[in-house]
C-alpha positions as a printed Julia matrix, in Angstrom:
87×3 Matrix{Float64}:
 80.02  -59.52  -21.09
 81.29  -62.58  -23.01
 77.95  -64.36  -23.03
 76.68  -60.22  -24.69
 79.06  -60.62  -27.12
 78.62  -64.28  -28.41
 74.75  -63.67  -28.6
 75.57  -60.42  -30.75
 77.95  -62.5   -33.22
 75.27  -65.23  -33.41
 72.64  -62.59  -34.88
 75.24  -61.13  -37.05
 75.5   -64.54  -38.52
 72.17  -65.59  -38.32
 71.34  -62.15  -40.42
 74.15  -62.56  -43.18
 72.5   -65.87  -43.79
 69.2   -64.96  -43.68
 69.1   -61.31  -44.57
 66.45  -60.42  -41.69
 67.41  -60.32  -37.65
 65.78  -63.07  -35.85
 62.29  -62.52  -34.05
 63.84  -63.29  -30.78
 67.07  -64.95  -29.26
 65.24  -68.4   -29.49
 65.5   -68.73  -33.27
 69.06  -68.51  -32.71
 68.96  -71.94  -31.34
 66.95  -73.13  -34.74
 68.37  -74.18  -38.19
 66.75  -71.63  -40.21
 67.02  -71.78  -44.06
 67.86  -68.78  -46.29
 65.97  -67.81  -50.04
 68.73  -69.81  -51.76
 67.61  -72.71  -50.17
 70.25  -73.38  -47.78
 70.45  -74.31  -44.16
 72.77  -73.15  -41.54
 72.08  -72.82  -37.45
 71.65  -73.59  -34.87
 73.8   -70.3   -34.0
 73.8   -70.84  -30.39
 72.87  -74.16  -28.98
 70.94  -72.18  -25.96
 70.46  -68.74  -25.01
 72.1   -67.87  -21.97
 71.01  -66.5   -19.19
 72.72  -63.26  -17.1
 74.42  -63.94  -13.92
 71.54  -63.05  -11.91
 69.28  -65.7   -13.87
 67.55  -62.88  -15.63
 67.15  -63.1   -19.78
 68.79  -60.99  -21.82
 66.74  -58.01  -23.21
 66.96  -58.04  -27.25
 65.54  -55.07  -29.44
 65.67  -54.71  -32.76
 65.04  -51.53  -34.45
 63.59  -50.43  -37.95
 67.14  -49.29  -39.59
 68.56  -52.62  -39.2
 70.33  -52.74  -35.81
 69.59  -54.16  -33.12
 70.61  -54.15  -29.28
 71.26  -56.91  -26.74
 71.66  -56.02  -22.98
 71.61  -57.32  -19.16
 71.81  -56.04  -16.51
 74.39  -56.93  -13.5
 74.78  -55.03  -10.23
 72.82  -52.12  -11.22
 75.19  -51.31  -14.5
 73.8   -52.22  -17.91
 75.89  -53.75  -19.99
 75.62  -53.96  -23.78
 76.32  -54.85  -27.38
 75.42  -55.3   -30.95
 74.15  -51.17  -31.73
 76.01  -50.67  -34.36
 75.78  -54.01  -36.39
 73.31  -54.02  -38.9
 71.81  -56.89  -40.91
 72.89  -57.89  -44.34
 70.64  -56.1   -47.58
C-alpha cells in the first residue's frame, strides 16, 4: 500500500509541474520540463513492482483523475481517484 501511495504522490507532482498526467508510470522516472521552461523529475527513480512481481495497473481518465492499483491476495488495493491534475 505504501509503494500505491508514493506512485500516486509522484503523479500529483509530476502533474502540478507539468499540468498534464504522465502517459504511463515510466515518465515518472524522466526529468520532464514544464511550458515555463523548467525542469524537475525524476519523480520516482523506478517504478515498483507489487509483491507478487506484477506491475501496477495505471488509468487515467478524461476529467483529470486518474487511478493506480495492484492487486495482492485476491484484494485490490488502490489510490489516487480523487486527485486531479493541475489546470
Amino acid at each position: 500500500m505504501a509503494d500505491t501511495r508514493a506512485i500516486a504522490t509522484a503523479v500529483s507532482v509530476y502533474s502540478n509541474h507539468t499540468g498534464r498526467l504522465p502517459g504511463s508510470l515510466e515518465d515518472l522516472t524522466q526529468t520532464v520540463m514544464n511550458a515555463r521552461g523548467e525542469n524537475a523529475g525524476p519523480f520516482l527513480l523506478k517504478v515498483p513492482e507489487t509483491f507478487a512481481s506484477q506491475p501496477y495497473r495505471y488509468e487515467t481518465n478524461a476529467d483529470g483523475t486518474f487511478r493506480i492499483s495492484s492487486e495482492s491476495h485476491g484484494q485490490v488495493i488502490e489510490a489516487g481517484t480523487a486527485v486531479t491534475t493541475a489546470r
